[in-house]
C-alpha positions in Angstrom: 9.4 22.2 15.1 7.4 22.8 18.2 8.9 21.6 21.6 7.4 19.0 23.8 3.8 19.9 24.9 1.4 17.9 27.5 -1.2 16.0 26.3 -4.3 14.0 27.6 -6.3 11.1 25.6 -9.4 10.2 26.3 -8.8 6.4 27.8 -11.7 4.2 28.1 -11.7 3.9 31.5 -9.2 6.8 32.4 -7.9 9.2 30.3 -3.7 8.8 28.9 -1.8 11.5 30.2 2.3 12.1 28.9 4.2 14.4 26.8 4.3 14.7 23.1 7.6 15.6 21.0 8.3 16.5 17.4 10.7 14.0 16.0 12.2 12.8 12.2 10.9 9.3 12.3 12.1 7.2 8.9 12.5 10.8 7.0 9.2 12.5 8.2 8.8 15.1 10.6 6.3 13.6 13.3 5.2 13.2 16.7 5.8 11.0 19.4 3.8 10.6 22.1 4.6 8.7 25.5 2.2 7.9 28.4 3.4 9.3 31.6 2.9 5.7 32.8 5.0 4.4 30.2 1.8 2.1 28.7 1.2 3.8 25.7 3.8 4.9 22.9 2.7 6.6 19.7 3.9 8.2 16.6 2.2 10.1 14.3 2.6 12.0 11.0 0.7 13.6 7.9 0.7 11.3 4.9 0.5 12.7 1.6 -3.3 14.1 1.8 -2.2 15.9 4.9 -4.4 13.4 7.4 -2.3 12.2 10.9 -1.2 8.6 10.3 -0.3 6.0 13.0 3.4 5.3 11.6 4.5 3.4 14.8 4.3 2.5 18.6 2.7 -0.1 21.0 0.0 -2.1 20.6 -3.2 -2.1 21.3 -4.1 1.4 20.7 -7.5 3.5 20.3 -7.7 4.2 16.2 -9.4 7.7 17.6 -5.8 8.7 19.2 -4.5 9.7 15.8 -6.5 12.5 15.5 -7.3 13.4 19.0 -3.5 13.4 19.3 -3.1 15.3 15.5 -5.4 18.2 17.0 -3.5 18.7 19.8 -0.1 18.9 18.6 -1.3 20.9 15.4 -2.6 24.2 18.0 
């Protein structure tokens, strides 16, 4: 797995800034993101069709994240 990278989210008024890590979360390799301003946590991971999936973290959250979030971990 990768190691932690930076990543920026486009916020609607500011964009999310933190750090994004490759975890196991409930038997799946994933990502977890958390805001440098500790607002926003997000995990993420491929289901079956190979699509980035919201599997947990904080609500509310912008549905557009998951993939914004999927492309940046995935170059």
């Amino acid at each position: 797995m990768k190691t932690p990278i930076d990543v920026t989210l486009t916020g609607s008024d500011t964009p999310v800034e933190g750090i994004a890590s490759p975890v196991v979360y409930e038997g799946q390799n994933a990502f977890e993101f958390k805001s440098t301003d500790e607002t926003l946590h997000l995990i993420i991971a491929r289901d079956n069709d190979g699509q980035w999936q919201r599997v947990g973290g904080t609500y509310p959250y912008f549905a557009g994240w998951v993939d914004e979030l999927g492309e940046q971990v995935a170059s």
